[in-house]
VEXVEXVEX-947889 format. One record per residue: x, y, z of N, C-alpha, C in turn; residue in three letters; residue number from 1. Coordinates in steps of 0.05 Angstrom, whole numbers, plus 5000, padded with zeros to 4 digits. Layout:
N
    n_x    n_y    n_z   ca_x   ca_y   ca_z    c_x    c_y    c_z   res     n
      X      Y      Z      X      Y      Z      X      Y      Z   ALA   NUM
...
***
This chain:
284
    n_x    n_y    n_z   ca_x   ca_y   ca_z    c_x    c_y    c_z   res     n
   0277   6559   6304   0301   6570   6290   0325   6566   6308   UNK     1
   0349   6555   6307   0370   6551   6314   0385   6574   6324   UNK     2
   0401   6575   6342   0412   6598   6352   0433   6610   6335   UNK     3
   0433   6634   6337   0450   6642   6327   0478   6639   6328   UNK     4
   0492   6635   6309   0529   6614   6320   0550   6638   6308   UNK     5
   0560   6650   6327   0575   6672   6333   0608   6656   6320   UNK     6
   0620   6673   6295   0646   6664   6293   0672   6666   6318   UNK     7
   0681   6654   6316   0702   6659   6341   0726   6673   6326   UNK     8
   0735   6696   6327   0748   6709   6305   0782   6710   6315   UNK     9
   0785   6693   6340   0812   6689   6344   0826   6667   6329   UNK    10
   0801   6650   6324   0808   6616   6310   0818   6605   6279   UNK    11
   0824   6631   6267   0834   6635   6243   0830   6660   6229   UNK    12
   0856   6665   6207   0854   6697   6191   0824   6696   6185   UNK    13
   0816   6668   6163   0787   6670   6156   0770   6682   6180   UNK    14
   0767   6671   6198   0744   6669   6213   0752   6699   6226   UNK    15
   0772   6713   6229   0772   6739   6230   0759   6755   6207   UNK    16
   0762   6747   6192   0760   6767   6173   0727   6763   6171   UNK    17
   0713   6738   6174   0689   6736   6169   0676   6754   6196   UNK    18
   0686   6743   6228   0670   6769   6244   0674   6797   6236   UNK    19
   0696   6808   6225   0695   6837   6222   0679   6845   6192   UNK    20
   0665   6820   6173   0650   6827   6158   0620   6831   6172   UNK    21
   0615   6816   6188   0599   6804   6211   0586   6835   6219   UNK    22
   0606   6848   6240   0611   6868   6249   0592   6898   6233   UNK    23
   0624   6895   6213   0612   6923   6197   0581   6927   6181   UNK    24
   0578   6893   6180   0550   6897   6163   0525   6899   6180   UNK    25
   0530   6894   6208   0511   6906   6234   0513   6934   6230   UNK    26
   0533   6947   6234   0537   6968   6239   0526   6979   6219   UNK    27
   0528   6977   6199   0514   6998   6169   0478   6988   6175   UNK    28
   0464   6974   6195   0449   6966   6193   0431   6947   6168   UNK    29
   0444   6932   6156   0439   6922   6144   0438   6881   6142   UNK    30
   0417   6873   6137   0411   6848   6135   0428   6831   6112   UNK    31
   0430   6801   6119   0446   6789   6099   0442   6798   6077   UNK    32
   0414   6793   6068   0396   6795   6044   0401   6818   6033   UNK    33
   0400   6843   6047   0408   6867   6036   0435   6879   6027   UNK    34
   0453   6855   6046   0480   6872   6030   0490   6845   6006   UNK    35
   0475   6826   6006   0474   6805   5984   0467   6822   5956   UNK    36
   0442   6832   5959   0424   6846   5937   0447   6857   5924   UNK    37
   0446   6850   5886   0468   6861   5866   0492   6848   5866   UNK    38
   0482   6821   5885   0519   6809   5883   0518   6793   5867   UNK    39
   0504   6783   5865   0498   6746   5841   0504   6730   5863   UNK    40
   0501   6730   5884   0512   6711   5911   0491   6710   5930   UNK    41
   0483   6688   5939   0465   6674   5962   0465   6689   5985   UNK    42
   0448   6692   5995   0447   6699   6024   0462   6674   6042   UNK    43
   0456   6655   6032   0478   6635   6052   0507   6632   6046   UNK    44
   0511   6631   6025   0535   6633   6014   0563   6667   6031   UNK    45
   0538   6692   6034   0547   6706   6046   0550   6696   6084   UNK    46
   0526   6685   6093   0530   6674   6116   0555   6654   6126   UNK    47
   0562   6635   6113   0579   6627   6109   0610   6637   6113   UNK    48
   0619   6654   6097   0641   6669   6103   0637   6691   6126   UNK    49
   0615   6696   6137   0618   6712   6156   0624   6700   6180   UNK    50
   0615   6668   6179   0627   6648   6198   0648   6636   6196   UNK    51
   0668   6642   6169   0686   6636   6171   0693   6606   6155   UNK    52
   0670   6595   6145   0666   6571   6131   0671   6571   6095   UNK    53
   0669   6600   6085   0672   6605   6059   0689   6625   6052   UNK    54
   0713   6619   6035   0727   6636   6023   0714   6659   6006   UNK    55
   0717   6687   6012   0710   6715   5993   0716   6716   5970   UNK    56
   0702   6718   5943   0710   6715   5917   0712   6743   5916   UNK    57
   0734   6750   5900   0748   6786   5898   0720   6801   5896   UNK    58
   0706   6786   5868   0681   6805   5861   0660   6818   5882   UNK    59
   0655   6787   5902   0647   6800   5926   0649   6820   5945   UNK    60
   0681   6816   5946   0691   6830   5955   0690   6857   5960   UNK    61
   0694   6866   5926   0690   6888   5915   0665   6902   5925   UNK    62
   0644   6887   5920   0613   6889   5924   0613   6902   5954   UNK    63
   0622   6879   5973   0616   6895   5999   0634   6922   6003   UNK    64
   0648   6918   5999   0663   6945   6001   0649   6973   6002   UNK    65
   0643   6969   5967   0624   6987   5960   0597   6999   5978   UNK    66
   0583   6983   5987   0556   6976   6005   0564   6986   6030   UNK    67
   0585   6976   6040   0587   6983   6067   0606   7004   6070   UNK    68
   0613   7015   6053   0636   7038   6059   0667   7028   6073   UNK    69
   0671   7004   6068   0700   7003   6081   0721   7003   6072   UNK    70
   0722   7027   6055   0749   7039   6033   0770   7010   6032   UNK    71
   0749   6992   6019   0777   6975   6001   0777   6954   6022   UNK    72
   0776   6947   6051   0787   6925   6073   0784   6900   6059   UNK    73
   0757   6890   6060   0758   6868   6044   0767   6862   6023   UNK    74
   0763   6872   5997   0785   6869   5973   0819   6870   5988   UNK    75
   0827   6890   5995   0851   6885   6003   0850   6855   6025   UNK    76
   0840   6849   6039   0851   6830   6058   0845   6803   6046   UNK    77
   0821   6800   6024   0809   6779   6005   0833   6755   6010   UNK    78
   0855   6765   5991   0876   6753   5986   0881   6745   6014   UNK    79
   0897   6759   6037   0905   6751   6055   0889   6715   6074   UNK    80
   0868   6727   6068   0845   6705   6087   0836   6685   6065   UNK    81
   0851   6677   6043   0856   6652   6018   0874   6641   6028   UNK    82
   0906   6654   6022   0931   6642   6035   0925   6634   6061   UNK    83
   0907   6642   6085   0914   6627   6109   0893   6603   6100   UNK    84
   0877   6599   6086   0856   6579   6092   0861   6554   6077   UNK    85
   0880   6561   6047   0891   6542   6038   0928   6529   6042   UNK    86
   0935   6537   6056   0959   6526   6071   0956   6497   6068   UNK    87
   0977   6485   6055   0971   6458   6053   0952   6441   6038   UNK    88
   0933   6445   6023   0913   6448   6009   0908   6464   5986   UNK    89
   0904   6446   5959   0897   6458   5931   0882   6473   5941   UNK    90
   0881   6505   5919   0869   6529   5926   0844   6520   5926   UNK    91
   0833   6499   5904   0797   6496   5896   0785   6479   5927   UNK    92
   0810   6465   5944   0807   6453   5965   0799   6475   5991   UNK    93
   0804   6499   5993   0808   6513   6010   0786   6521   6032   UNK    94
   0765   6520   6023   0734   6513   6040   0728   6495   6050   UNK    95
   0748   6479   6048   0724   6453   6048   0725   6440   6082   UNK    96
   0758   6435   6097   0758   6438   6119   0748   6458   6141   UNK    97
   0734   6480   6138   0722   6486   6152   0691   6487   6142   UNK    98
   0687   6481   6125   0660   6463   6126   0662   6445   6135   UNK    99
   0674   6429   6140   0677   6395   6154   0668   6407   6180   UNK   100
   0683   6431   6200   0684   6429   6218   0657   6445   6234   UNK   101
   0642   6457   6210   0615   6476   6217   0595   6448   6212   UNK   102
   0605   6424   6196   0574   6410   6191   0563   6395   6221   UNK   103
   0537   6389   6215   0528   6370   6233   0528   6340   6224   UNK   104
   0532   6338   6194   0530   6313   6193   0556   6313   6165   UNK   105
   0573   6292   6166   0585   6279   6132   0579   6253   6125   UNK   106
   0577   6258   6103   0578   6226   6088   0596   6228   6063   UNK   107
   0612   6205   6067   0635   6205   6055   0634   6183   6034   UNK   108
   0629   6181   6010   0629   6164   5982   0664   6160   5974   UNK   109
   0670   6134   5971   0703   6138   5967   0711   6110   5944   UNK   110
   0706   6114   5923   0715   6099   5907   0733   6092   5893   UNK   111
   0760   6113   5896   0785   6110   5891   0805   6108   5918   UNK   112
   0805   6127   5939   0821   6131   5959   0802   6128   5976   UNK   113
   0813   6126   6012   0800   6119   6026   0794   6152   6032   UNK   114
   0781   6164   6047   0773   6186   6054   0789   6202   6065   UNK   115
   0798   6231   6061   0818   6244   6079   0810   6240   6104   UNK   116
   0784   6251   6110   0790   6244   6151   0795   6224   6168   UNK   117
   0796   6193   6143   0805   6172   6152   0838   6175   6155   UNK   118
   0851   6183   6133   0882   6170   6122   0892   6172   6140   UNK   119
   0920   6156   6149   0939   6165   6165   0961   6178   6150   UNK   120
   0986   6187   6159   1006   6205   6152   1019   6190   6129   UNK   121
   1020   6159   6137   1040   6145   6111   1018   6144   6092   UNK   122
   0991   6132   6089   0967   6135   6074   0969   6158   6054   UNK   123
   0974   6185   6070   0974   6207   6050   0997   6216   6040   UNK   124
   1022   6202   6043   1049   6209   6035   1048   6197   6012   UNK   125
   1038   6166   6015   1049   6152   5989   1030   6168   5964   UNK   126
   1003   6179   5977   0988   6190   5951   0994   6213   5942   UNK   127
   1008   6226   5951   1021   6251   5950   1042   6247   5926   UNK   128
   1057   6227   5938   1086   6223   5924   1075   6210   5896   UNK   129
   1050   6195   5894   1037   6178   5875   1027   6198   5849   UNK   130
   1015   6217   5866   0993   6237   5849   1017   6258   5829   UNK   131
   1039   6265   5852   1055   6285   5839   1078   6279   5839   UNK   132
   1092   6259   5830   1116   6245   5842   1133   6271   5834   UNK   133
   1136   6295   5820   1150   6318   5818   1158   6334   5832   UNK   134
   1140   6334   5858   1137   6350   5874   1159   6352   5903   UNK   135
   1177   6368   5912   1192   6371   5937   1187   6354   5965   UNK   136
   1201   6344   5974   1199   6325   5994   1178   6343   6017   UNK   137
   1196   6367   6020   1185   6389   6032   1148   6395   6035   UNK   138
   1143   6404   6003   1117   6403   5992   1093   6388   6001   UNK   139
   1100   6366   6003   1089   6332   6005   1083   6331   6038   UNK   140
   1105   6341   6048   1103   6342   6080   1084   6365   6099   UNK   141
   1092   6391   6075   1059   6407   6078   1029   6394   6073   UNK   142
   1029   6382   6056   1006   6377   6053   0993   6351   6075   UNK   143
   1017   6339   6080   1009   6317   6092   1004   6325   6131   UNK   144
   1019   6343   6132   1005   6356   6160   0982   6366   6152   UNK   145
   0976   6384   6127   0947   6397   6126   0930   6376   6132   UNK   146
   0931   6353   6118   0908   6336   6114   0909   6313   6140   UNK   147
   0924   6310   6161   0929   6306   6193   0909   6319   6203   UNK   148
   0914   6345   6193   0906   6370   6220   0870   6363   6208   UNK   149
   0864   6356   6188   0839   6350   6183   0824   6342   6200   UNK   150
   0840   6315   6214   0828   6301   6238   0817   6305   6262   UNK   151
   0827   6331   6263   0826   6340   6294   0788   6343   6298   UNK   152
   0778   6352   6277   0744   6341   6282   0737   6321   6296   UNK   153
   0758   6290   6296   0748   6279   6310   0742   6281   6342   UNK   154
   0761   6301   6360   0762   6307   6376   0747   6330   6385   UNK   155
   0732   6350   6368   0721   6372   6372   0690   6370   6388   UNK   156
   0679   6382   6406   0659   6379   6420   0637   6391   6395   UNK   157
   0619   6371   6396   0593   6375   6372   0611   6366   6347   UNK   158
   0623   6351   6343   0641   6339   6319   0607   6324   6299   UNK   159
   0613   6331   6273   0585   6313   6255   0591   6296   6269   UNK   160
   0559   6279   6259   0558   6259   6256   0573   6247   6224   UNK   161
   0578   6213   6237   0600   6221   6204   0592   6179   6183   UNK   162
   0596   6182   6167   0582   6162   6159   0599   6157   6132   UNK   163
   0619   6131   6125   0625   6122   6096   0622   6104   6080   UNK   164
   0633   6105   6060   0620   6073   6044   0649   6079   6029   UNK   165
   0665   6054   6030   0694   6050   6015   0680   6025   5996   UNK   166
   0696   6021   5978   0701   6006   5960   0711   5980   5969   UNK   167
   0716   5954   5972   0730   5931   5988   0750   5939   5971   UNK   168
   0759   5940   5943   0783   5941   5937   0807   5953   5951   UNK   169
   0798   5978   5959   0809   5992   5980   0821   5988   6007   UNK   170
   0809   5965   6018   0812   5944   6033   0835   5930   6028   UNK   171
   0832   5909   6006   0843   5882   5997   0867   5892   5982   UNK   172
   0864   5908   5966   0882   5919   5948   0913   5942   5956   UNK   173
   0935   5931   5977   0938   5947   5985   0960   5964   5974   UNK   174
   0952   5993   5982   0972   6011   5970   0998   6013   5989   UNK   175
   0997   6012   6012   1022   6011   6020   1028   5987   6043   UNK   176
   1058   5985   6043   1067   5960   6058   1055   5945   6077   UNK   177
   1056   5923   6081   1037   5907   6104   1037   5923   6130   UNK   178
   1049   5934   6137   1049   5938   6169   1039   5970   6161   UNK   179
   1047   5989   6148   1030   6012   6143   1002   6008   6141   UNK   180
   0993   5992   6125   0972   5986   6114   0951   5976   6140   UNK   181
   0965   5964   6158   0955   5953   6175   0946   5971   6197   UNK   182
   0962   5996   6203   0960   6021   6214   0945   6028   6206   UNK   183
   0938   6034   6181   0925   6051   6160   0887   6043   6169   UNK   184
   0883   6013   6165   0853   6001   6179   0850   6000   6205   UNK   185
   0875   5994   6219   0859   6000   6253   0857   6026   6259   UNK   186
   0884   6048   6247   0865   6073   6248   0836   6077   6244   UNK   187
   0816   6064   6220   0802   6062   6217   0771   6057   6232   UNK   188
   0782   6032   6245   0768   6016   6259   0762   6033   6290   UNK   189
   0791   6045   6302   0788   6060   6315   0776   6088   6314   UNK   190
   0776   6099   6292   0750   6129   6286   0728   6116   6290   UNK   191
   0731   6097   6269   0693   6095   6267   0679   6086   6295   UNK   192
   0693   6067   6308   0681   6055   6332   0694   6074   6356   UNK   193
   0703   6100   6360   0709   6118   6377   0686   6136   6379   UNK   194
   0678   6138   6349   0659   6165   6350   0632   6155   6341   UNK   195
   0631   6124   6345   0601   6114   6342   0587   6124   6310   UNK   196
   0618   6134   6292   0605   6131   6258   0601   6104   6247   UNK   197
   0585   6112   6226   0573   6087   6213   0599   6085   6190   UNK   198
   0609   6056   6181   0623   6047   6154   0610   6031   6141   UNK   199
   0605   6022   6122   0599   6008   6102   0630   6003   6082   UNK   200
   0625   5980   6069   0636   5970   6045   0623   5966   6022   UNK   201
   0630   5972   6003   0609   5965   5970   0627   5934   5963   UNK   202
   0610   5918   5971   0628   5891   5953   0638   5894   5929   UNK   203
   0666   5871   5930   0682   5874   5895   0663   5865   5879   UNK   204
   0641   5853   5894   0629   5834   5876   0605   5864   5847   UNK   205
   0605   5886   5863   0577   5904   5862   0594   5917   5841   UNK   206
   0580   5908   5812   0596   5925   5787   0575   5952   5780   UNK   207
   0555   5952   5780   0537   5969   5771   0521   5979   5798   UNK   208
   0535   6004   5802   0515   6016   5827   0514   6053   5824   UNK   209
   0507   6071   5837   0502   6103   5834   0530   6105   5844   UNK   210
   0526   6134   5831   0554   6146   5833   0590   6129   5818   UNK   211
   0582   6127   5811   0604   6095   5798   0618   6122   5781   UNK   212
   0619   6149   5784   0635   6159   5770   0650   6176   5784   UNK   213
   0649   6181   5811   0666   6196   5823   0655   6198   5847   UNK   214
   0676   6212   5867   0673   6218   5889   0652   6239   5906   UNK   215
   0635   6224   5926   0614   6252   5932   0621   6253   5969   UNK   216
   0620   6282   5973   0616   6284   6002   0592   6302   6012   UNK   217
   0577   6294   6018   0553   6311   6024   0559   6315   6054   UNK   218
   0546   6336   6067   0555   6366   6085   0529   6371   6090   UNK   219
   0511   6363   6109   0488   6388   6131   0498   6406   6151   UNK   220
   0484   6424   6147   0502   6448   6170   0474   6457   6188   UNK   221
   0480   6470   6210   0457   6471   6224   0445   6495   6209   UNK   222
   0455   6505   6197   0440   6541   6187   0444   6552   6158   UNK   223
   0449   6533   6150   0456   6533   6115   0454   6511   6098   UNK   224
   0442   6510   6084   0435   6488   6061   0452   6467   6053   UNK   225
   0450   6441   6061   0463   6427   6045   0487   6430   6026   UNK   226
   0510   6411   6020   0524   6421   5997   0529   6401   5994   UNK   227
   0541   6384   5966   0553   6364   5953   0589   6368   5945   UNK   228
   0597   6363   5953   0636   6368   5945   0642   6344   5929   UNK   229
   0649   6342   5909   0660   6330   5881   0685   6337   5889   UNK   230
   0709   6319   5869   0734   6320   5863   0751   6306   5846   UNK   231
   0766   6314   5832   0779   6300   5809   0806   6288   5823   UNK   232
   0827   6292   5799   0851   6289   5810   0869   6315   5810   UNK   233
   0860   6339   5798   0870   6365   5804   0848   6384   5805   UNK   234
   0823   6381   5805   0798   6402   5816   0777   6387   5829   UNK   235
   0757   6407   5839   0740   6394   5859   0711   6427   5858   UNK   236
   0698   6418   5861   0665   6430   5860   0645   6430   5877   UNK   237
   0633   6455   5896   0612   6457   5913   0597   6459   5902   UNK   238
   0578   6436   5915   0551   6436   5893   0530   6452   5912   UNK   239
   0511   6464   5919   0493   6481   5928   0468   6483   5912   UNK   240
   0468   6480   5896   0441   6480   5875   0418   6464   5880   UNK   241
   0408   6466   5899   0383   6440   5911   0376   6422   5892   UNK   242
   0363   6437   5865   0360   6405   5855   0382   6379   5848   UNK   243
   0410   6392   5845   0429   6375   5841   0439   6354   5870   UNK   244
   0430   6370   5893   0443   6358   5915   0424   6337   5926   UNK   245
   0397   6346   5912   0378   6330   5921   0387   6307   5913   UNK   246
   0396   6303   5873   0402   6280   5860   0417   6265   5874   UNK   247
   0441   6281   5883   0465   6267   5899   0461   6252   5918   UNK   248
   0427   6270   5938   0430   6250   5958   0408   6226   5955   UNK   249
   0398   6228   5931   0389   6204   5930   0404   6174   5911   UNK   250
   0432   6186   5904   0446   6165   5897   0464   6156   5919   UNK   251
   0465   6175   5934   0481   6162   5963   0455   6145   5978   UNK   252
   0436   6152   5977   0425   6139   5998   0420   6101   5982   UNK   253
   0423   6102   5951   0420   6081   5934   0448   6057   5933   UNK   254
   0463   6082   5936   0489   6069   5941   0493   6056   5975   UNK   255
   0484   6065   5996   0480   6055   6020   0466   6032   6024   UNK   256
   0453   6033   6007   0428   6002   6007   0438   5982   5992   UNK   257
   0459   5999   5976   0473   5964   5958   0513   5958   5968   UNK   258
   0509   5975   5999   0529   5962   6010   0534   5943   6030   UNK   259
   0551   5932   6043   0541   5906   6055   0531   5928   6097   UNK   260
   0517   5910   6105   0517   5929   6140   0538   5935   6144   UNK   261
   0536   5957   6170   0568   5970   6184   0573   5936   6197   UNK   262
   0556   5921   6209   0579   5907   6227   0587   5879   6204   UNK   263
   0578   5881   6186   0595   5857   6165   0622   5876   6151   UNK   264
   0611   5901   6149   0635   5920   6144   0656   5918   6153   UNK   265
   0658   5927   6182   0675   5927   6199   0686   5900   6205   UNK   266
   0673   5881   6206   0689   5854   6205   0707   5851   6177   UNK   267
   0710   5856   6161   0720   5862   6134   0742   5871   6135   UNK   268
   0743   5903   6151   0769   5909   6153   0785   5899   6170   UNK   269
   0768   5885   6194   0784   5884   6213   0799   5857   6210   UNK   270
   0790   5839   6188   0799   5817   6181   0828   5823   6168   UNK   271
   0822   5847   6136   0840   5857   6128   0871   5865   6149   UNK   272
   0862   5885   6160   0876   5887   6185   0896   5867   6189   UNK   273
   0883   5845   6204   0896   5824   6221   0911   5813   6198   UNK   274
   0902   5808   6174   0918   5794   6153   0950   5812   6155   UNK   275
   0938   5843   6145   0968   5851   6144   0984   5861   6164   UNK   276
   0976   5850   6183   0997   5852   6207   1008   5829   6213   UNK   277
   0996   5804   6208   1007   5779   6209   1027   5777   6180   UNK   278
   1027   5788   6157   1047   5788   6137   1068   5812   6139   UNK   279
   1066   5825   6158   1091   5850   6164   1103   5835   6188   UNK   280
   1088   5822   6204   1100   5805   6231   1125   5786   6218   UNK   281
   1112   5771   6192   1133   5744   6184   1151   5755   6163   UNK   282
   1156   5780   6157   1173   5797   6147   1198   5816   6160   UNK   283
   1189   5816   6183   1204   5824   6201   1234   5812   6210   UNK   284
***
């Protein structure tokens, strides 16, 4: 059994709020399982937010309150420890970076955009400006630090292991200017071969393969079950339901076998690459 992994409750409102749920539910002597009991909610699902990895749904909220006698704290602070966790980030988004940062392992499915922990700053501006062209210059510039500050996993001691499969279109097809663009893949090249992750490419050539309908990120954690993260273009879905994640991970692992190796991969982009830095060079 894995050691027990103590929240660090200086490291965010969430992760405060999760040790002092932590806390009080020692104190009443009571086990996950037991202050779960009558919630409609997982014993991991409660583990989770006590580490600071899952946002409190009010109802829950309510629930512990009740159980543990803490006249109202959590319902009142519920709200509070949402706003800090989604800063920069759609509210349905708001879990999901600190699950990134509790997993041991990601795998990243990306058949429209390249992956947030890949993008660089111009990468996620232009999709920003693309997705919501309505939106405040201001706005656009929150989000685009949120989804920066994503990165810092790569630098974190015990960072997952991390693993993707892009689309070549994604490659070849580019969304922004030659010399961005060109930033955009040696950033690339430089994650993956810094932190010894695996990339793959799905050839243009591969019309019919799994998952061909959307985006999957699958998530191992050392002390909680698997999850699957889905996403549209304005919502997104934790999947947790074993038999569904099982499906998931056997269309990722289907989709892995019909992409080309990491090192034909990586020659790919890095070809890409060199192309668009030699067409921003003769533009210059």
């Amino acid at each position: 059994m894995p050691p027990r992994k103590d929240p660090d409750a200086s490291a965010s409102v969430p992760a405060f709020y999760g040790a002092e749920l932590r806390y009080q539910r020692e104190a009443a002597g009571l086990t996950l399982e037991q202050l779960a009991e009558g919630s409609y909610r997982g014993i991991s699902f409660l583990s989770q937010i006590e580490r600071g990895e899952r946002r409190m749904p009010e109802d829950l909220a309510r629930h512990v309150d009740e159980k543990l006698g803490t006249d109202g704290f959590f319902t009142r602070r519920c709200e509070d420890a949402r706003k800090a966790r989604s800063a920069g980030h759609p509210q349905y988004f708001a879990d999901i970076p600190d699950m990134e940062k509790a997993a041991i392992s990601i795998e990243d499915w990306a058949p429209a955009v390249i992956p947030g922990l890949l993008q660089t700053e111009a990468y996620v501006r232009e999709l920003s400006r693309t997705a919501k062209p309505w939106e405040e210059p201001e706005e656009i510039e929150v989000k685009v630090r949120a989804r920066i500050k994503r990165a810092d996993i790569w630098v974190r001691e015990g960072r997952p292991s991390y693993w993707a499969i892009l689309r070549e279109e994604l490659v070849r097809r580019p969304l922004l200017p030659a010399g961005h663009m060109a930033e955009q893949l040696e950033h690339i090249l430089e994650v993956v071969r810094s932190t010894r992750s695996v990339l793959q490419i799905l050839p243009e050539t591969t019309v019919a393969h799994p998952l061909m309908m959307g985006m999957a990120k699958v998530m191992a954690f050392p002390d909680a079950p698997p999850l699957v993260w889905t996403e549209g273009e304005f919502s997104g879905q934790a999947i947790d339901y074993p038999p569904l994640v099982t499906s998931y991970r056997k269309s990722y692992d289907l989709l892995r076998a019909a992409a080309l190796p990491p090192e034909a991969s990586l020659a790919i982009v890095e070809e890409a690459a060199r192309g668009y830095r030699d067409e921003a060079q003769q533009q210059a």
